[in-house]
C-alpha positions in Angstrom: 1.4 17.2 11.6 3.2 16.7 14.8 4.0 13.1 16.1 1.4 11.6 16.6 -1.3 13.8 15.3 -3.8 12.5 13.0 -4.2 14.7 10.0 -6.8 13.8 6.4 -5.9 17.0 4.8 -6.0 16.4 1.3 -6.5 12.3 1.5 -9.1 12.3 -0.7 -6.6 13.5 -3.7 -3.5 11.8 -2.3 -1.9 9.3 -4.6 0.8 6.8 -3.7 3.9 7.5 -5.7 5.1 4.9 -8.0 7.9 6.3 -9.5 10.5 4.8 -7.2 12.8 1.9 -7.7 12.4 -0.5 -5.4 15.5 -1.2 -3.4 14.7 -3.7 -0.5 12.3 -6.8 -0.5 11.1 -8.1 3.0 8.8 -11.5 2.7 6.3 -12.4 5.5 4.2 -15.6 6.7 0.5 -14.5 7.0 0.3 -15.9 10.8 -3.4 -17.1 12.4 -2.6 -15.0 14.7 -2.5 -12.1 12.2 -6.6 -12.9 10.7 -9.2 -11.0 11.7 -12.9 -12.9 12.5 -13.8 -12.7 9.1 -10.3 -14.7 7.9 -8.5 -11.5 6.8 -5.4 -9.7 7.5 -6.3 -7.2 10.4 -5.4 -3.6 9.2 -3.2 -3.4 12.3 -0.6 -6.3 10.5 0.2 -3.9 7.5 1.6 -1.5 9.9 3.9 -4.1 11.4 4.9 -5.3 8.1 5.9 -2.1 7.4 7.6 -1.4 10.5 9.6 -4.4 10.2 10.6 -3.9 6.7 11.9 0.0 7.5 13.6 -1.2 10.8 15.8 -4.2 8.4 15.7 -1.0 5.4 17.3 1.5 7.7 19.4 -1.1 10.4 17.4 0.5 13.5 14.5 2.6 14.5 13.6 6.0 12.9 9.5 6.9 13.5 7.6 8.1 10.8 6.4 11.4 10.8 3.8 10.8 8.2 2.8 7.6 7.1 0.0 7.8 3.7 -1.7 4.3 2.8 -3.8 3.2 0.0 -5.6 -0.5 0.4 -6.1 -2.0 -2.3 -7.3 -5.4 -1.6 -7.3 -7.1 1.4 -5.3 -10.0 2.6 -7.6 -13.2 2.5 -7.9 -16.8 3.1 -5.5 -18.8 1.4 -3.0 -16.5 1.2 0.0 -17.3 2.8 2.7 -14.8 2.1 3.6 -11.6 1.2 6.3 -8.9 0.8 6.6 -5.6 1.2 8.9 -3.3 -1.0 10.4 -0.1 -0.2 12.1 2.6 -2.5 13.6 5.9 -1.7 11.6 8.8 -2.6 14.2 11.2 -3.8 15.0 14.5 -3.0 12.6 13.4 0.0 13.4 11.9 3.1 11.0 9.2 2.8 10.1 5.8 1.1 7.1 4.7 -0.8 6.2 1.1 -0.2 4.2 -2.1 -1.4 2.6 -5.2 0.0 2.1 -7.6 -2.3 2.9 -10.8 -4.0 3.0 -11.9 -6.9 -0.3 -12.0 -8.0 -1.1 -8.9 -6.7 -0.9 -5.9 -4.5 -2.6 -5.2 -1.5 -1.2 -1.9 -0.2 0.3 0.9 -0.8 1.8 4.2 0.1 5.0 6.8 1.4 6.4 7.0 4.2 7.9 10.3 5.8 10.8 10.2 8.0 12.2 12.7 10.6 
C-alpha cells in the first residue's frame, strides 16, 4: 500500500513471525493517562510504544510502510509495565515486535520499513 493507505488484504491468514531474535528491549510505565474508560490500555498506546521503541531501535525516525498487529490480550488493571521487543526480520527490511511482560504477551506483529 502507499503511505498512508489502509490495506486488509489477506489479514485474515496473516501470522506474526516469530522466528526472529530479539535484539532490543524497551520497558514502559502503563500511565492513567494511557487507560481507556473501561481501565484498559487504549489501542492507540500500542502504537506509541512501538513508535518509541523503533525511534531508540533505529537512533531517529524512519515511517513504517506497513505495520501488521495481532492483539492478543489486552492491557488491564493492575498492570503496571510492559516492554516491547523488536528483532530484525532478515532478508527483510523490517522488524517483528512484542509487547509483553513477563507473564504474558499482549501484542504482536512486523513492521515494514521504507
Amino acid at each position: 500500500p502507499e503511505p498512508g493507505e489502509i490495506s486488509c488484504q489477506n489479514i485474515d491468514t496473516w501470522k506474526p513471525a516469530f522466528k526472529w531474535p530479539p535484539e532490543r528491549q524497551t520497558p514502559f510505565s502503563i500511565r492513567y493517562a494511557d487507560l481507556d474508560t473501561n481501565g484498559h490500555v487504549n489501542h492507540t498506546v500500542y502504537f506509541a510504544f512501538l513508535e518509541t521503541a523503533l525511534f531508540a531501535q533505529l537512533k531517529g525516525p524512519i515511517p513504517p510502510v506497513e505495520i501488521r498487529v495481532q492483539f492478543s490480550k489486552e492491557i488491564g488493571p493492575g498492570i503496571h509495565n510492559c516492554e516491547v521487543s523488536l528483532g530484525r526480520h532478515l532478508p527483510t527490511d523490517g522488524y517483528g515486535f512484542t509487547i509483553h511482560n513477563e507473564q504474558q504477551v499482549f501484542t504482536q506483529g512486523d513492521v515494514e520499513l521504507i
